[in-house]
C-alpha positions in Angstrom: 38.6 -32.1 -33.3 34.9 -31.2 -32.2 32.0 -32.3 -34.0 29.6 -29.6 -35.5 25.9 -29.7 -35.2 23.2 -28.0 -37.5 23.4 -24.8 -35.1 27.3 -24.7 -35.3 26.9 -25.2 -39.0 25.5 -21.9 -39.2 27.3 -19.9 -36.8 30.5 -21.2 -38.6 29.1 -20.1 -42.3 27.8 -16.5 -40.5 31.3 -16.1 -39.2 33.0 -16.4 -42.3 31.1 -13.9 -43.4 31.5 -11.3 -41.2 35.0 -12.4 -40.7 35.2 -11.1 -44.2 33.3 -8.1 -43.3 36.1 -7.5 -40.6 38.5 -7.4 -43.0 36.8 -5.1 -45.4 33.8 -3.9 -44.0 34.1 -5.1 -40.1 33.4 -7.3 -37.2 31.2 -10.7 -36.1 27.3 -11.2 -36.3 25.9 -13.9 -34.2 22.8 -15.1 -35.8 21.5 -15.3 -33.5 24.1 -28.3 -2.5 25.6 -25.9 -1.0 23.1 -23.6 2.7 25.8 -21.7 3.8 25.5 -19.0 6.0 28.1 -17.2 4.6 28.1 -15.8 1.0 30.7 -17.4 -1.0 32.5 -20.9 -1.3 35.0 -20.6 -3.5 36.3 -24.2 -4.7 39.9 -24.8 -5.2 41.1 -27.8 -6.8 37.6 -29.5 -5.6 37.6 -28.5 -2.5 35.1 -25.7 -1.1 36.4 -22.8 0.8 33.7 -21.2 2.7 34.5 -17.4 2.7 33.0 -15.0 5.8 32.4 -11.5 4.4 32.4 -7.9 6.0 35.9 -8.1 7.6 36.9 -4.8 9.4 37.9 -2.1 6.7 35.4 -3.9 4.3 33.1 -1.2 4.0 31.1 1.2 6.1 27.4 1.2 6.7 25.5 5.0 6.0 22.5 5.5 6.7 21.7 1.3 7.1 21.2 -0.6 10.4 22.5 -3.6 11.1 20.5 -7.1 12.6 21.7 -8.2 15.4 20.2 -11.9 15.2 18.1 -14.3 13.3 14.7 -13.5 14.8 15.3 -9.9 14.8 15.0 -10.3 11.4 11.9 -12.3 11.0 10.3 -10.1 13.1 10.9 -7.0 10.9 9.9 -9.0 8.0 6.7 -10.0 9.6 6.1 -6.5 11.0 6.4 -5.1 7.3 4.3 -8.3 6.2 0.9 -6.9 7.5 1.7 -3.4 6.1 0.9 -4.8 2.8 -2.8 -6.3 4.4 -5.3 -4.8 1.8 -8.2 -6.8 2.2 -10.0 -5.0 4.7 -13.5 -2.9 4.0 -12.7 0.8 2.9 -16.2 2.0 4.2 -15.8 4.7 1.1 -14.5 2.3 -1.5 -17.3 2.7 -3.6 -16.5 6.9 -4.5 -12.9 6.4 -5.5 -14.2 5.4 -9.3 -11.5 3.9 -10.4 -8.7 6.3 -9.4 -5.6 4.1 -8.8 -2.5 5.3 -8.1 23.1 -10.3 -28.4 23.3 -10.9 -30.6 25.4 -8.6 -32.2 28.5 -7.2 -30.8 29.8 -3.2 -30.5 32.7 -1.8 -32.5 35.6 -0.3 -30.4 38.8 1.2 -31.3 41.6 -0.9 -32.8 43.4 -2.6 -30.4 45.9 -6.2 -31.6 49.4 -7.2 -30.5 50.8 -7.8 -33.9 52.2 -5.1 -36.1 49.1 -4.3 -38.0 46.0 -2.9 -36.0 42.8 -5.5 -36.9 40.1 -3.7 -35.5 37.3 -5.9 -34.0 34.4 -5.8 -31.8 33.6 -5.4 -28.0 30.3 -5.7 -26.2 28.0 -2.2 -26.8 28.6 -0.6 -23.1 27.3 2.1 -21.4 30.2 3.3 -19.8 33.8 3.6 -20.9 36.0 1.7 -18.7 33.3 -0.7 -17.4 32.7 -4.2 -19.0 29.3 -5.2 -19.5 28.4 -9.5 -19.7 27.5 -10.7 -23.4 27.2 -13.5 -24.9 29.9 -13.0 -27.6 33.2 -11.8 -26.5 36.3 -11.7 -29.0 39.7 -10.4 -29.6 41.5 -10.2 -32.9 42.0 -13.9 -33.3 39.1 -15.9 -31.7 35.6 -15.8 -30.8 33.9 -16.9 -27.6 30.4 -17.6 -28.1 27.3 -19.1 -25.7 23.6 -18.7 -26.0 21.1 -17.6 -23.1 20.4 -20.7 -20.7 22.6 -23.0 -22.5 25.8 -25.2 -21.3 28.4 -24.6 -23.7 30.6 -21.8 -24.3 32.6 -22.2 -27.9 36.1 -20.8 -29.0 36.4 -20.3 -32.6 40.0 -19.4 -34.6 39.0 -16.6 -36.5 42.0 -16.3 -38.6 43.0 -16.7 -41.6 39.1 -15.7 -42.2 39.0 -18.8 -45.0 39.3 -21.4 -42.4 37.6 -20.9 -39.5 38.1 -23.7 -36.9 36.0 -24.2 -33.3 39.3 -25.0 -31.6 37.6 -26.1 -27.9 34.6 -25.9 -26.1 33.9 -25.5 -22.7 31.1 -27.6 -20.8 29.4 -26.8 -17.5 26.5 -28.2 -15.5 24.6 -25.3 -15.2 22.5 -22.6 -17.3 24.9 -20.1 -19.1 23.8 -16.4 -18.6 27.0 -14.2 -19.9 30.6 -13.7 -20.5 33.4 -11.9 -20.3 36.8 -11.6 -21.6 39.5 -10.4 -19.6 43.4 -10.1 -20.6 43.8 -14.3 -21.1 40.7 -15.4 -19.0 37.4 -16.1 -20.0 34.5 -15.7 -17.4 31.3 -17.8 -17.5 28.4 -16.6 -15.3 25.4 -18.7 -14.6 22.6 -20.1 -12.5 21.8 -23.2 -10.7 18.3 -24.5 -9.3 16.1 -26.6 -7.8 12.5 -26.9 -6.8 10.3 -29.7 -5.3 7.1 -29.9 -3.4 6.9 -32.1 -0.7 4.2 -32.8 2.4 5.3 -31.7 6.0 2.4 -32.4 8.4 0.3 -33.5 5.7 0.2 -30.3 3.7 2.0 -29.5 0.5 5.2 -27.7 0.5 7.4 -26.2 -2.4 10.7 -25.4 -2.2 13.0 -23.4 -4.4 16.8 -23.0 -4.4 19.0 -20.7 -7.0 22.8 -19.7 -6.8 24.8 -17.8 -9.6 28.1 -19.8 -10.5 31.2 -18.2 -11.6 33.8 -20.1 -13.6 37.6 -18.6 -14.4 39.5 -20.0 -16.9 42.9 -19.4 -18.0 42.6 -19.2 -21.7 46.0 -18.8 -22.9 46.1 -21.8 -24.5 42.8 -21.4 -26.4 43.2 -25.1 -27.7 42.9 -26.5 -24.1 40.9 -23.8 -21.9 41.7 -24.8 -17.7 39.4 -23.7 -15.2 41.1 -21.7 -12.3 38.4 -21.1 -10.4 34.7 -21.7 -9.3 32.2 -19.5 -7.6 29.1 -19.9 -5.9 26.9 -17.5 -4.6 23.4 -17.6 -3.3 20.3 -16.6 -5.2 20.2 -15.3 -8.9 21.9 -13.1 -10.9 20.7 -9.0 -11.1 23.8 -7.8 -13.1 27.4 -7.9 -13.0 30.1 -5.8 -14.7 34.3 -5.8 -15.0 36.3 -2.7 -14.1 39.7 -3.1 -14.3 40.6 -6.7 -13.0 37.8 -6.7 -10.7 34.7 -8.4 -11.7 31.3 -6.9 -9.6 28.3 -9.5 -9.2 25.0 -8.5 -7.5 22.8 -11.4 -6.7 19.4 -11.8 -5.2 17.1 -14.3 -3.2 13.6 -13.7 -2.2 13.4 -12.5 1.9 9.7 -14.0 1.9 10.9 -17.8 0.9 13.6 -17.5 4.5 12.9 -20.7 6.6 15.5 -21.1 8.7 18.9 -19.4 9.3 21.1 -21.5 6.6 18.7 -19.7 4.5 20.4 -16.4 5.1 22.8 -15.3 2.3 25.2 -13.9 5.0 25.3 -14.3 9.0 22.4 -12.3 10.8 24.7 -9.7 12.3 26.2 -8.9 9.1 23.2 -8.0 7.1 22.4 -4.6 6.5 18.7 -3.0 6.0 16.8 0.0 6.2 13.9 0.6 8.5 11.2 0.9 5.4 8.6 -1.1 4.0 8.9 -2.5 1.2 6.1 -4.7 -0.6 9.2 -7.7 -2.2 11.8 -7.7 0.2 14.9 -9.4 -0.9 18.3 -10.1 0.5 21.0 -8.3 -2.3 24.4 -9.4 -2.8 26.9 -7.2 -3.7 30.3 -9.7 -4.2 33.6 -8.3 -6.0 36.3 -10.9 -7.5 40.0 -10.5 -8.3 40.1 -12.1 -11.8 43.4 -12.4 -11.9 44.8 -12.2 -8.7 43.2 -15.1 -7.3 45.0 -14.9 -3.7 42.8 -11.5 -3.0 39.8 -12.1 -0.9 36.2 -11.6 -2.3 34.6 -8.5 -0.6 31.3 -8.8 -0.3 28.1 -6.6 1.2 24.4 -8.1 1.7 21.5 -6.0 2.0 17.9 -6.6 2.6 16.0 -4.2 0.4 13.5 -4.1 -2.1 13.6 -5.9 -5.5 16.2 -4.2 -7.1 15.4 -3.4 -10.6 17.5 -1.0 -12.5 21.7 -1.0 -12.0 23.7 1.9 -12.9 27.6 1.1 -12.7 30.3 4.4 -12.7 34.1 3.4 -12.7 33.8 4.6 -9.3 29.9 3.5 -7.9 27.2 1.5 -8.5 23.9 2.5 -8.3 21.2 0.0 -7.1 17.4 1.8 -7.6 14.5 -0.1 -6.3 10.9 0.8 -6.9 8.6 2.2 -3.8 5.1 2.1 -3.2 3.2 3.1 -0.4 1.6 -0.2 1.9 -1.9 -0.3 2.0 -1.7 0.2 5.3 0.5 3.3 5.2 -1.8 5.0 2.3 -4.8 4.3 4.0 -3.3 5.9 7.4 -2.6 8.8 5.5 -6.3 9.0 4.1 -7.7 9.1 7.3 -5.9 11.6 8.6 -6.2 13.8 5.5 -9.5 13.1 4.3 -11.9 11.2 7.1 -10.6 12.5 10.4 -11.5 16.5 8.7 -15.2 15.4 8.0 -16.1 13.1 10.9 -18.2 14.7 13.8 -16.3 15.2 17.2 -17.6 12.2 19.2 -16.4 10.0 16.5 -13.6 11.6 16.3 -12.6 10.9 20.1 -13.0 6.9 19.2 -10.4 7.0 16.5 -7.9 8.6 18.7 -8.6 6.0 21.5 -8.2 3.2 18.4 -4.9 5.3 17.1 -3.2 5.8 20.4 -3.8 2.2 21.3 -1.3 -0.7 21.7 -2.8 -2.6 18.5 -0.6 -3.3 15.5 -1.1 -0.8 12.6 -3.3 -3.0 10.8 -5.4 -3.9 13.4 -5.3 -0.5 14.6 -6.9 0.5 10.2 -9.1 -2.2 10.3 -10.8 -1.0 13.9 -10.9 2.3 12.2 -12.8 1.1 9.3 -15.3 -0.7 11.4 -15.7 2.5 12.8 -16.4 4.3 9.8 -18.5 2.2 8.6 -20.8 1.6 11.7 -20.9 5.7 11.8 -22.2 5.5 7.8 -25.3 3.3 8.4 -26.2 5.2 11.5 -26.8 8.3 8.5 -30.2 9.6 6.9 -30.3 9.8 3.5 -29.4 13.4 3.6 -26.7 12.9 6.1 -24.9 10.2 3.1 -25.1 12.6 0.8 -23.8 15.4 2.7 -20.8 13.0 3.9 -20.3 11.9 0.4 -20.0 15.2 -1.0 -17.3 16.7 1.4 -15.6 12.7 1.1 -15.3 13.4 -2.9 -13.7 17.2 -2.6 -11.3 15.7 0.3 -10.3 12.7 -1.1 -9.2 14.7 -4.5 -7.2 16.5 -2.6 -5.8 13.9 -1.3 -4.8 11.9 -4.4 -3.2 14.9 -6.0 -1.3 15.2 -2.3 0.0 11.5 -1.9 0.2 11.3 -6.1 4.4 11.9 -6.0 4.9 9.7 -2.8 2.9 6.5 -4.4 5.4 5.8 -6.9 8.7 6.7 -6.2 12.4 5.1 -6.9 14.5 4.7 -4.0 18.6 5.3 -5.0 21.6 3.2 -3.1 25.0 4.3 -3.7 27.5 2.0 -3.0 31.2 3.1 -3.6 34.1 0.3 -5.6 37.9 1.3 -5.5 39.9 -1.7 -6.6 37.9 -4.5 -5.6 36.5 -2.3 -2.2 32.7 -2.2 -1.7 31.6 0.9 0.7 27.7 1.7 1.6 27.8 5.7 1.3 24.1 6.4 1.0 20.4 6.5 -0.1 18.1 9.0 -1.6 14.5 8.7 -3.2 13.6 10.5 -6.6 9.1 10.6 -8.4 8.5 7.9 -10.6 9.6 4.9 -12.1 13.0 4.5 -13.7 12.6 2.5 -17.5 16.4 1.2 -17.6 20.0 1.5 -17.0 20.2 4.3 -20.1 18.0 7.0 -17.8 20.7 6.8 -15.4 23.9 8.7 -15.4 27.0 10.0 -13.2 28.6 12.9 -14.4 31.7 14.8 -12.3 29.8 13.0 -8.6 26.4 13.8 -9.5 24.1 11.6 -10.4 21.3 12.2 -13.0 18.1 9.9 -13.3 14.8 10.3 -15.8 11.9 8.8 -14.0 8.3 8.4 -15.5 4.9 8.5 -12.9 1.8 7.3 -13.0 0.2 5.9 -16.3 -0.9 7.4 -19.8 -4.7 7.8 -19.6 -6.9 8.5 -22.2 -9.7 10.1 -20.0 -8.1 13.0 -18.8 -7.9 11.9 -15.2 -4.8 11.7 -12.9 -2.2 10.4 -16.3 1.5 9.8 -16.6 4.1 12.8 -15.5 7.7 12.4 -16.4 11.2 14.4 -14.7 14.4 14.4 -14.6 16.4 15.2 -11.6 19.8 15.9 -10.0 21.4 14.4 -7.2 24.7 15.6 -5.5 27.3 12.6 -4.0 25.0 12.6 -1.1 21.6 11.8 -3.3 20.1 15.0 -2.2 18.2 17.0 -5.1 19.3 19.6 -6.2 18.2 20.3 -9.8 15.4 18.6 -11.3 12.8 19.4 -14.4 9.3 18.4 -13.4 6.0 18.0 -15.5 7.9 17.0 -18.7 5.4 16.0 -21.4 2.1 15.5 -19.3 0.5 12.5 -20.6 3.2 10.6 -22.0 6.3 8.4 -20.3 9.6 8.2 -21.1 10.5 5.6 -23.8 14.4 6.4 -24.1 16.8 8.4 -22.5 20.3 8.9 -23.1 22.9 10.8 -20.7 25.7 12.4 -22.9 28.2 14.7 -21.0 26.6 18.1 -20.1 23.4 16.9 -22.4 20.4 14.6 -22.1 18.5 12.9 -24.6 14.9 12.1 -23.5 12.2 10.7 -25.9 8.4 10.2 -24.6 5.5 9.0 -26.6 1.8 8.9 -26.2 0.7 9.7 -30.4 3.7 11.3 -31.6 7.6 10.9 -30.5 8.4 14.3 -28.8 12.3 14.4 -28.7 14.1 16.8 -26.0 17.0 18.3 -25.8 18.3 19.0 -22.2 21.0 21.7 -21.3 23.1 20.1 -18.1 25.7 22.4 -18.0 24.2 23.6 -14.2 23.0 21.0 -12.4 21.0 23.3 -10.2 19.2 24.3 -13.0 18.6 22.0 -15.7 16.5 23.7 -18.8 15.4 22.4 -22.1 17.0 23.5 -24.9 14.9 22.3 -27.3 12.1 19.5 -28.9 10.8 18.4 -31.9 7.5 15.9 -32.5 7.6 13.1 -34.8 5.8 10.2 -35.5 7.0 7.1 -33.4 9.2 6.8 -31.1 12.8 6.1 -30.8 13.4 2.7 -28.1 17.3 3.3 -28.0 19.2 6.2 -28.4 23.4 6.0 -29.3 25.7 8.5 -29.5 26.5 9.0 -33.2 28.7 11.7 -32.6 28.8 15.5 -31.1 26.4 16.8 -33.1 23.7 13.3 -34.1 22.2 11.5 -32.2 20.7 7.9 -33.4 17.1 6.6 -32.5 15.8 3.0 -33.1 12.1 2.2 -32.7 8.8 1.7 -34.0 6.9 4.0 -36.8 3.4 4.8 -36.0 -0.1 5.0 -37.6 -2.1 7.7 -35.6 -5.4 7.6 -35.0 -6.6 10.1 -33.3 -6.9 8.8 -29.9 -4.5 5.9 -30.2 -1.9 4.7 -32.6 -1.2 1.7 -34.2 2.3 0.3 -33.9 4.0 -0.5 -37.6 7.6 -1.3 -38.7 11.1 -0.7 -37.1 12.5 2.8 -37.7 15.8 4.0 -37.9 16.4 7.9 -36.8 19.3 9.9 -37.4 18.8 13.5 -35.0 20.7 16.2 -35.9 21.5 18.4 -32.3 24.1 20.6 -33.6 21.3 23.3 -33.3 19.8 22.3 -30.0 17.2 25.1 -30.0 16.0 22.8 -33.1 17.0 19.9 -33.1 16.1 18.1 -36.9 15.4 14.4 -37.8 17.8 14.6 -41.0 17.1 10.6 -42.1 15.0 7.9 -41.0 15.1 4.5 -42.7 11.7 1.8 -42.1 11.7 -1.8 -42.1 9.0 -3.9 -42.6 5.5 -3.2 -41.6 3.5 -3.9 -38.4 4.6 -6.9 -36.5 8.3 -6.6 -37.3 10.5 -6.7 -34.6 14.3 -6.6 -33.4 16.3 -7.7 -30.6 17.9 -3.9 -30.5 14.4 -2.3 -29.2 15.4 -4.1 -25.8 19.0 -5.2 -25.6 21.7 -2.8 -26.6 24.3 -5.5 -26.7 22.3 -6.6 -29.7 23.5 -2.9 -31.6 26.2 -3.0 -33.7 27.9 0.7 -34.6 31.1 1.7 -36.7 31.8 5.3 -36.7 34.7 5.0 -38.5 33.1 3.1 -41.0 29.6 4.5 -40.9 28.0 1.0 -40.2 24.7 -0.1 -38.7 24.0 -3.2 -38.6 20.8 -4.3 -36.5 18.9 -8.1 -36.1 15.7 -8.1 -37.7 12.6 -10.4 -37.8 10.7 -9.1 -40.7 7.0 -8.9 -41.0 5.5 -8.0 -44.6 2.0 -7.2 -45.1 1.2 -8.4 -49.1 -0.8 -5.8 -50.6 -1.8 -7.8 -53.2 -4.6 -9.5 -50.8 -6.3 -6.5 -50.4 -8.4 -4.2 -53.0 -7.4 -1.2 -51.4 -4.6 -0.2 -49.1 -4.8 -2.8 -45.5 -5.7 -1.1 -42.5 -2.8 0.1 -40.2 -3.6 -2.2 -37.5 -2.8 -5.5 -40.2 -0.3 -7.7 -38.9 2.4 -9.0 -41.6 3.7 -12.8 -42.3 6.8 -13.4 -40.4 9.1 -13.4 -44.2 12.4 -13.6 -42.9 14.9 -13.2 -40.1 18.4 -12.1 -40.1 21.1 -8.7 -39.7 20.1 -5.5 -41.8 23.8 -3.6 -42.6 23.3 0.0 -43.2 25.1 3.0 -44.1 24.6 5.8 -41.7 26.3 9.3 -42.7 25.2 12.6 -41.5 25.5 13.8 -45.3 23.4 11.3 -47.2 21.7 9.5 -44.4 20.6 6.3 -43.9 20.6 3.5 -46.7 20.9 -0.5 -47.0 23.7 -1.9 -48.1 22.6 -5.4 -47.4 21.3 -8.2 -45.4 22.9 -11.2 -43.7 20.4 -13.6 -43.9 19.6 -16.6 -40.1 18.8 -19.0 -42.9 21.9 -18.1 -45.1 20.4 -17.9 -48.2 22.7 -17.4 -51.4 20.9 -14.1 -52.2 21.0 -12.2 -49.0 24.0 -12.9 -48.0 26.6 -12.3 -50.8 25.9 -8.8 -51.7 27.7 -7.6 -48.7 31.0 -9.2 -49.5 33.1 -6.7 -51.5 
């Protein structure tokens, strides 16, 4: 059979253990070449396939344009180059004072093809109906298990539960990202590069390449895995989910790197964009595979957009958001329209139009402006300054509380999937910055996002706002609360039916309760303040609502972070909403996977289960003569899965740990 290293070692002795667990308490802990213009090649029995995208009845294109050639678009990405020129001489710099704009699988219902029901584990997802990659995937029977970046995907026999058996591997040459399972295939998703530097006329060069790779295999014989097909698709992976039998993939390359037309991910007429700036252009793929139908064609759309950063996936959409900030150029426009050209005396006036209504590029056309400005401001008295300075300062506060929505704002793309399909439908722009896929939401065609501007301050300038709005099919606005919180951001958000979850933090962990039911007029039902803050929130049923985060040490101003904290929220009231149970681990410094990957959150309902990674930090008070300040760091102590019983009636206790290092006493008290 297959040799077992140290690593495997472990993994086997973990999986015996929650094997066990499966079949008394539940489930499986982890501890832890090819320029083509066209998107695809799809390489069938070793020989590469090159696959054209966008044929008629492919999709549609909204609001986009289309490129109808290579140098049209280098010249838009040249053109929207200069926008982003900042280092020119803002003669009134000097008054703005600072103003500046996984390990641990889900529980799912029972689901086995014998005649008794084994209940076991799928990946933690967002939406029902649609897959999310992981890097442990199982049915009732065996385990499929990789690690981030690594080469090797392993099957393991997971019955009888005394003899577990790695039964094949499977090897490929490039970095492992995620998996999926899907009826008898397994799907490996990865990437691929390369980088060099190299002289061309005598001046050093570097060059980087990435591609995502895609392998199939047919995995009904789990003893001999065969790969059906491979998948390779230019620039790296963004995110990627399963619906059905169709797997979506949405890829990215940098637009700023393009040389030459073999860079392009698709041919030049069959790239879509929108005629914005955007500070990180980049060329998104949106690619859809038959997994099991492997006759079907790919469909594919490519976009050139900003960096997209947050992906929202409905059975029926995906949502691509993509963070927007006004140029340099287009902010500083704006400022001397609203601020210099209402303060500037007439005859200087008449010059700026001449400069504005010239045939010079935008930037030249600021920096001839500037020049101007400052020219005018040396020509002043003393007096004169002062008098200029003092209607600058009242101007240009109005105009930072003006442009203050439009500097940070998330732009929306909606692209519609039926059955493999991908259709462009639209695009709309919402305040603020998005924090992750869990402040996103579709709910009977209307789309619901939480967004968070600007930044906490602590001296009581321009600070952090936080909304949440509405969006019809179209990505129009129609409901939306605004102001939410003043001071603090959003640090989870959780969509659930007619209700939102929303928890923002600046001292204390203010948790909201928001009435959906008319999307035209969302209100807040009610909050409650708590110290710390909740990362994650997951549904624990109808009425609760689970938070996992960080406790808090306040101190007035500031706080200082301390141990992980578990939150059970009672909403059955949602004029009051209750924290009926919170659990703390360790002290400051301790740390778990679930704060930032949900895949890494393991949930029974049915057997009211929690079971979380931890690395445990422990401060020993027996160093100190009196009690350690709250900003002490702990000792790293130990590292492994914390199992807990959650219950809405006696809330939230330990019922042991699983410990990385397996030791005898951490371990075995779980296993009754």
């Amino acid at each position: 059979m297959f040799g077992i290293g140290k690593s495997h070692k472990s993994l086997v002795v973990i999986l015996v253990i929650m094997t066990l667990l499966v079949r008394g308490i539940t489930e499986i802990i982890i501890v832890q070449e090819h320029h083509n213009a066209s998107i695809i090649i799809i390489k069938d029995s070793g020989t590469p396939i090159k696959i054209i995208p966008y044929e008629q009845g492919n999709m549609s294109f909204g609001t986009f344009g289309k490129f109808s050639n290579f140098e049209e678009i280098t010249k838009f990405l040249e053109l929207n180059r200069n926008l982003s020129r900042c280092y020119y001489y803002n003669p009134n710099y000097y008054l703005l004072n600072g103003l500046t704009p996984n390990v641990i699988s889900f529980f799912s219902s029972p689901s086995s093809t014998s005649s008794v029901a084994v209940e076991y584990s799928t990946t933690n997802i967002q939406v029902e109906g649609v897959d999310e990659g992981d890097i442990v995937k199982n049915d009732d029977s065996y385990a499929y298990i990789t690690s981030p970046d690594t080469k090797t995907v392993v099957i393991i026999k997971l019955v009888p539960a005394q003899r577990l058996e790695i039964v094949s591997q499977i090897e490929v040459n490039w970095n492992i990202k995620e998996i999926y399972l899907n009826q008898d295939s397994l799907v490996v998703l990865g990437e691929d590069s390369h980088s060099e530097y190299y002289y061309l006329d005598n001046h050093s060069t570097y060059s980087y390449e990435q591609r995502t790779c895609i392998n199939i295999y047919d995995i009904k014989i789990r003893e001999n895995p065969a790969l059906v097909k491979s998948y390779y698709v230019n620039g790296g992976i963004i995110s990627s989910r399963i619906i059905g039998n169709h797997l979506y993939l949405i890829t990215s390359q940098s637009a700023w790197t393009l040389n030459e037309e073999s860079d392009l991910p698709a041919p030049a007429d069959k790239i879509l964009y929108l005629n914005e700036y955007d500070s990180s252009y980049n060329f998104l793929t949106l690619i859809s595979l038959n997994i099991q139908n492997h006759l079907e064609k790919p469909n594919s759309i490519a976009i050139l957009m900003g960096q997209a950063n947050q992906i929202f996936v409905s059975e029926h959409n995906i949502y691509l958001t993509s963070p927007k900030q006004l140029s340099y150029i287009e902010q500083r426009e704006m400022e001397i329209r609203e601020v210099e050209a209402k303060i500037l005396p007439y005859n200087i006036l008449l010059t700026l139009k001449e400069i504005s209504d010239s045939d010079l590029l935008r930037w030249e056309k600021v920096y001839k402006i500037n020049q101007l400005i400052q020219t005018f401001l040396y020509q002043l008295t003393a007096q004169g300054r002062q008098n200029y300075d003092l209607a600058w300062q009242q101007k240009s506060s109005e105009f930072q509380q003006l442009i203050y929505n439009r500097t940070e704002q998330t732009q929306i793309h909606k692209i519609a999937i039926r059955g493999g399909t991908l259709h462009y439908l639209t695009n709309g722009y919402v305040p603020g910055r998005v924090l992750n896929r869990f402040s996103m939401d579709e709910h009977e065609g209307d789309f619901r996002i939480a967004t968070t501007a600007g930044h906490v301050s602590r001296n009581g300038g321009l600070t952090s706002r936080n909304q949440l709005y509405v969006l019809d099919e179209n990505l129009s606005i129609i409901g939306s609360i605004e102001d939410l919180a003043p001071g603090e951001q959003i640090y989870s958000a959780r969509f659930m039916g007619d209700r939102a979850y929303l928890v923002t933090f600046k001292k204390v962990d203010p948790f909201f309760v928001v009435d959906l039911s008319d999307p035209e007029t969302p209100q807040i039902l009610g909050q409650l303040k708590i110290p710390g803050y909740s990362n994650y929130l997951h549904p624990y049923d109808e009425n609760f609502v689970i938070g996992i985060g960080k406790d808090c040490y306040d101190m007035g101003g500031f706080v200082w972070y301390q141990g992980v904290k578990i939150s059970l929220f009672n909403v059955s009231d949602v004029e009051n909403p209750q924290e009926i149970a919170k659990f703390i681990i360790g002290d400051r410094g301790t740390d778990s996977e679930s704060l930032y990957d949900p895949h890494a959150f393991l949930f029974s309902k049915t057997k009211d289960l929690l079971v979380l990674p931890i690395l445990l930090a422990e401060i020993n008070d027996a160093s100190y003569e009196t009690a350690p300040p709250p900003q002490t760091y702990g000792t790293f102590t130990w590292n492994g899965a914390y199992v807990l019983n959650i219950t809405s009636g006696n809330g939230i206790t330990l019922k042991g740990r699983i410990s990385h290092e397996l030791t005898q006493s951490d371990h075995t008290i779980i296993l009754y």
